[in-house]
N, C-alpha and C positions, 0 to 999 in steps of 0.2 A: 490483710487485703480483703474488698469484699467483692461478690459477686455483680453480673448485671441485673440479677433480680433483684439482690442486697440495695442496689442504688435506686430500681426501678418503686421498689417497694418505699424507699424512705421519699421520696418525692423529688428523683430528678431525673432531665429530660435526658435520657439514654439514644446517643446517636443512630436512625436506621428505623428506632419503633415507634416516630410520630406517625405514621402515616401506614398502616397491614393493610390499605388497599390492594387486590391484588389486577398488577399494572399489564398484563396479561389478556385482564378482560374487556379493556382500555384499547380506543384505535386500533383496531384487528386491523385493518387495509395497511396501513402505513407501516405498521412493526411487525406483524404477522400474516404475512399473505396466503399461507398456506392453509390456514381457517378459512379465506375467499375464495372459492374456485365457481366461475363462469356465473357468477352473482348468489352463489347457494353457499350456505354454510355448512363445512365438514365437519358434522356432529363429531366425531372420533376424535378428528382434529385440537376439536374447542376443549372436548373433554381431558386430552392430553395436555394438550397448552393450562386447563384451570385446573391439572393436579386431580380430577375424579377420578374413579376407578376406570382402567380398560381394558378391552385384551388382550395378551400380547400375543395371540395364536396369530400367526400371519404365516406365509407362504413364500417365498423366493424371495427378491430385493428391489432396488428402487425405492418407489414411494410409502412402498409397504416391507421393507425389508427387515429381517429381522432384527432385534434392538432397536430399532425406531423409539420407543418409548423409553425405552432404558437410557439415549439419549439423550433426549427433552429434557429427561429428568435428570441427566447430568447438568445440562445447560443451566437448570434453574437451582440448583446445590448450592450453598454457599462456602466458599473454597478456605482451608484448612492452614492455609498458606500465608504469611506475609514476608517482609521484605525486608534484606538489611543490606545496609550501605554496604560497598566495597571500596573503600578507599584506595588500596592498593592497585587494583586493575582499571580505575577510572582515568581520564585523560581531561585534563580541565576543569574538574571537578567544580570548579567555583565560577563558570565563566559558562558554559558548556547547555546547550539546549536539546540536545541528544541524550537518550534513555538508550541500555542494554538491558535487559532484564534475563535474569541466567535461573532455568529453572523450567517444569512442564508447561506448556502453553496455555492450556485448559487454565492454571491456575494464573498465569501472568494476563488473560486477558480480562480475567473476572477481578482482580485489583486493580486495572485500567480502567473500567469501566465506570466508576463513580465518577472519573474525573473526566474523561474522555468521551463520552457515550456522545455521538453526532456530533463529532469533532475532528475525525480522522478523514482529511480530504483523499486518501490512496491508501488502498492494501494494494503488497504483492504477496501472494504467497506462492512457495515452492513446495509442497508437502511430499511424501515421504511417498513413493510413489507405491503398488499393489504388485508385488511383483513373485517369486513362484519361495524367495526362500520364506522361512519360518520366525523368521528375527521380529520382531516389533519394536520401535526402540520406545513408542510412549504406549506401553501397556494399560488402558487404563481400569482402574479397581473395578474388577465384578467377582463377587462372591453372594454368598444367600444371604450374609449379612448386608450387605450393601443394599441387596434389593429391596431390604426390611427398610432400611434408611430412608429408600428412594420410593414406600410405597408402592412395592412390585411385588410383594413376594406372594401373589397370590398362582404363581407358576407348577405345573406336573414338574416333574422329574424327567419325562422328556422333553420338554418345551426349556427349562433349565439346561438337558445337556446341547440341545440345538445353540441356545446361546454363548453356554461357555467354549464349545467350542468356535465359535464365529469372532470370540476376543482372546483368542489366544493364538491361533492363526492368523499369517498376513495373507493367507492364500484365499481367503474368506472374504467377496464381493461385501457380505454383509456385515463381517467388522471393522471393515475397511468403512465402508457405510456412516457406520453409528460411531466410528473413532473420530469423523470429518463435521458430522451435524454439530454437537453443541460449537463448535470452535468456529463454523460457518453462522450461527447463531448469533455467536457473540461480534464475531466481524462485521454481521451485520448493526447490532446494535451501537459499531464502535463510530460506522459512517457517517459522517456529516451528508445532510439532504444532497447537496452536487456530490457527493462522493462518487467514487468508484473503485472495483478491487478489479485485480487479476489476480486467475489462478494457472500455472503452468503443470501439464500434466500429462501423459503418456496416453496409447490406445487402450491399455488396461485396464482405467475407470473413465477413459475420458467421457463417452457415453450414459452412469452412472452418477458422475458427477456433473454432466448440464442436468439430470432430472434434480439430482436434488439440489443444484443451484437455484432451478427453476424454482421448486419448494420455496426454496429460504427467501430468494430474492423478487422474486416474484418474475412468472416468464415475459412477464409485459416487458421486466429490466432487464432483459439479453440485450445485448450490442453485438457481439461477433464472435464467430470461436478462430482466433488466428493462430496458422499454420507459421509454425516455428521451424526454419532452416536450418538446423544445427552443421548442416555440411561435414558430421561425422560421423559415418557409417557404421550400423551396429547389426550385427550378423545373426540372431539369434533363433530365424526364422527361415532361412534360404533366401531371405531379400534382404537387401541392404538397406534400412531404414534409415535415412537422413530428419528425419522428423516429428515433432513435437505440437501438444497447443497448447492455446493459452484463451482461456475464457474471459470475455469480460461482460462485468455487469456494472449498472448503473444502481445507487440507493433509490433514486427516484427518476423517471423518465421525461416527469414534469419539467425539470429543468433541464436549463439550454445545454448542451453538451456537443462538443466537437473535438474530435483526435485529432490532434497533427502532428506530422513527421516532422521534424527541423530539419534543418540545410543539410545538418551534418551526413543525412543520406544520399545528397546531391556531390559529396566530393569529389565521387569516382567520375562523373560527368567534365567537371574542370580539370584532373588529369588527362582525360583521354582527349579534351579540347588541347589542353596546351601539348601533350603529344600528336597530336595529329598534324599542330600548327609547325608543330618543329620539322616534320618529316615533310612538309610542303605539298601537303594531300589537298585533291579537290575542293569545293566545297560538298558538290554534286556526291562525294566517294567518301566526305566527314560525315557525310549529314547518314548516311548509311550506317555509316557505325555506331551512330551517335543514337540512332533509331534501333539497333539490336540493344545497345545501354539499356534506353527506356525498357523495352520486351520486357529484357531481365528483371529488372527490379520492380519493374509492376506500377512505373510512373503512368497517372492518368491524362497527361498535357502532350498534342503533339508537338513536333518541334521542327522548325526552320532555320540551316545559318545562313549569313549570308556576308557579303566584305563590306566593313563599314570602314570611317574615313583612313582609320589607322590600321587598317589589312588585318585587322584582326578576326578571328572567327565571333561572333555574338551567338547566342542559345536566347530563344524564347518560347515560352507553352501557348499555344493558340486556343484561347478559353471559349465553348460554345456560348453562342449571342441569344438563343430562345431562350425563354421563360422556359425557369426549370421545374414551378407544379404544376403538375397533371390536373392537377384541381380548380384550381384558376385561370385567368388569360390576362398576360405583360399585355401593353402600352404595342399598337399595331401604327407605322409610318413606314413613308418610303422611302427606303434608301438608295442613289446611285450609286453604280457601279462607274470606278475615277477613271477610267477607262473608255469604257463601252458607252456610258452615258445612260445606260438603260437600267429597268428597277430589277433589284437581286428579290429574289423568292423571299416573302413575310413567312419566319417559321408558324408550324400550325398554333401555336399559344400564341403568339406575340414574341415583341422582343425582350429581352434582360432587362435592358436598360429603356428608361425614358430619353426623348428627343435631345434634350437639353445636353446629359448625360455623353450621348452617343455623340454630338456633335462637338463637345469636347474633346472629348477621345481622338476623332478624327481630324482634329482641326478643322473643323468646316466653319466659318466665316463668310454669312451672305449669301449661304446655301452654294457655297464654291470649297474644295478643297486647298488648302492654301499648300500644303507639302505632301506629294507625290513620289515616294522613290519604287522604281522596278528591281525587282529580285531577279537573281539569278537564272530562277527556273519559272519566270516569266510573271509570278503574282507578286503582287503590288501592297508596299506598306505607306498606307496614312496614318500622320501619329502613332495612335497604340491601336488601329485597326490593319487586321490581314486581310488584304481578297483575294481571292484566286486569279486567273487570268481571267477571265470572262464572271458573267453577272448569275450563270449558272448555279453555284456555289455559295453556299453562307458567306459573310465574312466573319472572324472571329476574334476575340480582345485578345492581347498579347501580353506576356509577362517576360520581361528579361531576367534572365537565370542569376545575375547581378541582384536584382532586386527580391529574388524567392526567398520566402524566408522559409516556410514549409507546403508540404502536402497532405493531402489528408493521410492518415496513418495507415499503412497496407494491412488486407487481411492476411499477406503472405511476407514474413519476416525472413532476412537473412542477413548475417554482416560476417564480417571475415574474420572477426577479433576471436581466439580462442580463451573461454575460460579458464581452464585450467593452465593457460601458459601464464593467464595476468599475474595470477595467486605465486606460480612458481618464481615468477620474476619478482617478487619484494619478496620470497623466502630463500633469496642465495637461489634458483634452480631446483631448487629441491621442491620435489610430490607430498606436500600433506592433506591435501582434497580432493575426493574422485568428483568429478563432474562439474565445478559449479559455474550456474550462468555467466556468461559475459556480462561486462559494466555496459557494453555498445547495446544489446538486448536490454537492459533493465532503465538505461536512459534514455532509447527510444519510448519507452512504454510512458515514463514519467513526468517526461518532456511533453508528451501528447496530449497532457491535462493542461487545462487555463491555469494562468496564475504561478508564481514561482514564492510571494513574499508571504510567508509564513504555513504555509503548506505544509503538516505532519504524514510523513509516511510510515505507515506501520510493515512492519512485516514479521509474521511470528511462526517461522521456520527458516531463520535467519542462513543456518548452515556455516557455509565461511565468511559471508557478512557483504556480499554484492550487492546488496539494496545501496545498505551504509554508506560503501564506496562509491557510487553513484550519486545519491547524494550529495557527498562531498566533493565530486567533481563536478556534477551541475552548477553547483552553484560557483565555486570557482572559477565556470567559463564565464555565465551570466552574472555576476553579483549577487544570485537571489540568496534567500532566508528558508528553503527549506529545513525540516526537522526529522530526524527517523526518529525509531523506536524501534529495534529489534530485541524479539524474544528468539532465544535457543536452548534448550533441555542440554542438561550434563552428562550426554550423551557421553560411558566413557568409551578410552580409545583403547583397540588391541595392542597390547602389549610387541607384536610383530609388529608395527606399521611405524614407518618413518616416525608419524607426527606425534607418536606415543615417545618415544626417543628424542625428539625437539622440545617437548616439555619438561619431562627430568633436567632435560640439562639445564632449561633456563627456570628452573624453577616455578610452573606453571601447574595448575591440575591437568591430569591425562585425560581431558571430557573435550571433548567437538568445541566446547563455547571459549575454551583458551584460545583455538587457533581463528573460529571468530574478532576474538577480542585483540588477537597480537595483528590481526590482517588490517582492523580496521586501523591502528595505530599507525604502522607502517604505509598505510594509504596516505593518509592524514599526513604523516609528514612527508611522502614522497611529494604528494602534491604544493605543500608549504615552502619546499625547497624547490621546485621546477616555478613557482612567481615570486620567489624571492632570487632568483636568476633572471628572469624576465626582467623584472622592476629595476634590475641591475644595471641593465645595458646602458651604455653609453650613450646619449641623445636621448633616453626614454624621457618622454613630459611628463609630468606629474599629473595632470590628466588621465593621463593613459595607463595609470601603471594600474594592476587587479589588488585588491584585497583578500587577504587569505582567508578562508571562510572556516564558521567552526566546524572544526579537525576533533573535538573532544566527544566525550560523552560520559555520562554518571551508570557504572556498574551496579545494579542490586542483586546479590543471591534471593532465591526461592528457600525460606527457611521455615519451619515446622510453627507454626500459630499459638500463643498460651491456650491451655484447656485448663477446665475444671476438672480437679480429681477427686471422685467420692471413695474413700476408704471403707471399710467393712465395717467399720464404729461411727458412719456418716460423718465422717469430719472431712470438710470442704479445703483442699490445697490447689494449686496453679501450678501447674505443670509451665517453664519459661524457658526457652534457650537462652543463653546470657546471649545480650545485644545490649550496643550503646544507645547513649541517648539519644542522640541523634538519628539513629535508624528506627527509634519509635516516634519521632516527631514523623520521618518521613511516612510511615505507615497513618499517622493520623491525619497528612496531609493527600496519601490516596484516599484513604477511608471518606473524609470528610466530600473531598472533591471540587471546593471552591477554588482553590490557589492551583496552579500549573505545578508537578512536580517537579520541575527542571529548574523551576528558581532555589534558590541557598536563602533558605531562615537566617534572618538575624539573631544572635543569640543575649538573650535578654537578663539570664541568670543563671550560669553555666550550669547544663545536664540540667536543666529543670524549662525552663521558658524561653522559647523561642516564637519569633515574629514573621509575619509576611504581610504588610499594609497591618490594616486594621485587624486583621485576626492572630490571635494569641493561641498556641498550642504548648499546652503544661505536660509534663510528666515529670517522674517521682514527685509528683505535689506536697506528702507529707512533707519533702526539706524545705519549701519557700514559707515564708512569712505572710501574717493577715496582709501585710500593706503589699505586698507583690502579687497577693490577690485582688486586691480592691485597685490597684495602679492598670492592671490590664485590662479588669471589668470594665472600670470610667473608659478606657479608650477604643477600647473593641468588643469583638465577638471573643469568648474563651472556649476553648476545647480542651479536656482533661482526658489522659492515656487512663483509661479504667484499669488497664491491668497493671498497673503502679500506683494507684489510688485507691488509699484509707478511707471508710467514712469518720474522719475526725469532727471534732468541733471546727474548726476552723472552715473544712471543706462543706460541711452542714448548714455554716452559715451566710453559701453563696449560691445555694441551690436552686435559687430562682436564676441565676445570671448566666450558667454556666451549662454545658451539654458533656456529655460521657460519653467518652469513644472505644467502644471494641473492635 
């Protein structure tokens, strides 16, 4: 076997080194904002980003916190790590467009990245919060060798113990810090221009982590830091903290972006309506209640019922009629008042809507209103226009609660669903996860992004696997095609704890990503069995019935990369875990980046050639034939697994056609 220099030196194109531009120096606004600050460039910054010498003496945390640099320069490391199929824990394997990736994040998001880089429309992340014990579960390598690696080792002996202790503590603002940047780094490079991430996160770094969101993402891309209801009180303080946030930023500002809440937070609204109707409540004494609802939940629409033909209670949001920028002025006419006859107050911008528009709405025909009905408590609906009783008053557009489909998304979340009961209820009752989010929290947030049909969501602090499951229940209400990708470390479990005792028996590893991986399974088909019920009923149309959406996903371990080994007599060996073929095709298929990982290669000459369109990726090359060389070249692009490839004759004599992949 020979080297990448071996192949580089005899004349061929080795994948990765057409191109030692460094991309770094490239687009600083758009990939690096934290080189841009208030139009000046942060020498320090540039210098850090282009790998020059700097210092690491710095002072407290933040923007300047200690390992700062030490970060960066994990960011831009090239990871040690690749990838081998799991057959056994994968679900669909052949069908399936969801990725689990089981292993440290740092290195699961840097073999993403070839293939995915501004293509990830949602991150969630839930990371690992900063809390008083001493545990860290993703330690990551700092020693003086490391630093030699990463071009740091220019450090005292105190400036060295300042850091090692700040990564070896979680009580450490500032390893905490520098454990968050490169992964916030790569998150960023993973989003697609409309993108968007959320981060959920405690009072402990919340503060620490907008600045260095701000860093990464640029402060122009804040959108909101929303306040998380968890309605379960934690005592740690002498106050009972019900609450949480949840940061979100945008990849770019430029583009259009709007949250919305779907209906599904309007439900509580239709029970309390058809409870009220039942108990034979006013309207006058509905409408009260119905207006504490709203308070609650932080709806921005006020609301009127009133009895329509079939004595039902109706809801509708009375939407304001001005021009809503401050910066311009709406379309200015007169409106009457269907009543009074006299002109209602022109807001100070103008109005919403143009003439045309409004007179639709209202039904006006011939500058007369043709339907007039009185409410209850004396204001008057035209069409889909409100007025008050007199001409004093705006009048306002209306939306029937019938036809809402959402609102914009609150800064203030709450829902009643508990997490930890979801997870306990598809494991028999039984406790194998402390804390993790609700599905009704992680498909508000998901939901509130445009777009449903091919939508990749990452999320790489996976935990028990709530993205996943959301997900998979999204799309099951709606039809759509979203896709996750969750990464989890093999975190393992204590030996005391239930979930360590649930996988011996079923034969599972004792790491956190088992019971990820059995929760998503057990979603998947709980959900597959509750519209294969549905779709059962008797009278259902064929129409009507749902589609079960993909339930699967393809497993990869985090497993140890081939190295070169130089022996004390310079003789050149490769250090290889054994893996199939197949899981060095998939790693040529991250490496490379053109084809989607989630599709299945055809196999074109067992353990050796496999297919996806026109591109061919080889391994063990020495067993195929010239003609299965030359049959792939004529019809495509070729890729050869370098660390299973000979320089033979044969492979010499396609060195113009062909790329080598490490």
């Amino acid at each position: 076997m020979a080297n990448k220099e071996d192949f580089i030196q005899a004349g061929f194109t080795v994948f990765g080194t057409e191109n030692n531009e460094n991309k770094l120096l490239s687009f600083l606004k758009e990939h690096y904002p934290s080189v841009i600050k208030d139009n000046e460039i942060n020498l320090q910054e540039l210098k850090a980003i282009a790998g020059l010498p700097i210092d690491e003496k710095v002072n407290g945390y933040g923007l300047n916190f200690v390992g700062r640099n030490f970060a960066r320069a994990k960011y831009a490391q090239k990871t040690e790590k690749e990838l081998r199929l799991n057959t056994q824990m994968s679900k669909n394997i052949d069908t399936t467009q969801n990725l689990v990736l089981k292993g440290d994040n740092l290195d699961s998001l840097k073999i993403l990245k070839s293939h995915y880089s501004g293509k990830i429309k949602c991150i969630y992340i839930d990371p690992p919060y900063n809390t008083d014990s001493d545990e860290f579960v993703y330690p990551d390598k700092f020693d003086k060798e490391e630093l030699e690696v990463l071009g740091l080792a220019n450090l005292s002996e105190d400036d060295f113990a300042r850091m090692d202790f700040s990564f070896k503590t979680k009580k450490s603002h500032n390893g905490w810090l520098a454990f968050m940047y490169p992964r916030l780094l790569l998150a960023r490079d993973l989003l697609s221009k409309d993108g968007v991430i959320f981060i959920s996160i405690d009072d402990n770094e919340q503060a620490n982590l907008k600045l260095l969101c701000d860093d990464v993402f640029g402060e122009e891309n804040f959108v909101e830091c929303i306040t998380w209801n968890k309605r379960i009180p934690k005592n740690d303080k002498g106050i009972g903290n019900i609450h949480e946030y949840i940061l979100l930023y945008v990849k770019d500002k430029s583009y259009p972006h709007q949250f919305l809440m779907q209906k599904d937070g309007l439900e509580e609204i239709d029970d309390l309506l058809a409870k009220l109707e039942k108990q034979k409540v006013s309207i006058s004494d509905a409408e009260i209640e119905v207006k504490k609802l709203y308070k609650k939940n932080g709806y921005d629409r006020g609301i009127t019922l009133y009895n329509s033909i079939d004595n039902n209670y109706k809801l509708w949001g009375k939407i304001n009629m001005s021009w809503p920028n401050a910066e311009t002025m709406g379309p200015r006419y007169e409106i009457l008042h269907p009543k009074t006859g006299k002109s209602v107050k022109i807001p100070d911008r103008g109005w919403r809507w143009k003439v045309e528009t409004f007179n639709e709405a209202a039904k006006i025909v011939d500058n007369k209103y043709t339907s007039v009905e009185e409410l209850h408590d004396g204001s008057f609906r035209c069409g889909r226009i409100w007025f008050a009783k007199d001409e004093l008053t705006q009048p306002s557009s209306i939306t029937y609660l019938s036809e809402v489909n959402n609102f914009l998304l609150r800064s203030i979340l709450s829902f009643k669903s508990d997490g930890g009961i979801e997870v306990e209820n598809l494991f028999d009752n039984k406790n194998y996860f402390s804390y993790p989010k609700p599905t009704t929290l992680l498909k508000a947030l998901l939901n509130s992004i445009s777009g449903q049909d091919g939508n990749i969501i990452l999320d790489f602090f996976a935990g028990s696997g709530t993205t996943g499951h959301a997900v998979m229940q999204l799309n099951a209400e709606d039809g759509g095609n979203r896709k996750f990708i969750l990464c989890q470390i093999d975190e393992p479990i204590k030996e005391d704890k239930p979930a360590y005792k649930f996988c011996i028996e079923n034969n599972l590893p004792p790491v956190i990503s088992s019971i990820t991986i059995e929760r998503l399974k057990r979603a998947g088909e709980k959900i597959a069995k509750e519209i294969e019920e549905s779709n059962g009923k008797t009278g259902m149309f064929e129409e009507d019935k749902k589609q079960i959406p993909d339930i699967g996903f393809k497993v990869f371990d985090s497993v140890e990369a081939p190295k070169l080994k130089v022996d004390d007599k310079g003789q050149i060996s490769i250090t290889e875990n054994e893996t199939d073929a197949l899981s060095r095709i998939y790693n040529m298929i991250f490496t490379v980046g053109l084809d989607e990982p989630t599709l299945v290669p055809e196999e074109i000459v067992k353990d050796c050639i496999y297919k996806i369109g026109n591109h061919y990726y080889i391994t063990n090359s020495e067993k195929i034939t010239s003609d299965d060389f030359s049959n792939a070249i004529k019809n495509g692009k070729v890729f050869i697994d370098g660390w299973t490839a000979s320089l033979n004759g044969t492979l010499q004599a396609y060195k113009e056609d062909v790329k080598i992949v490490f």
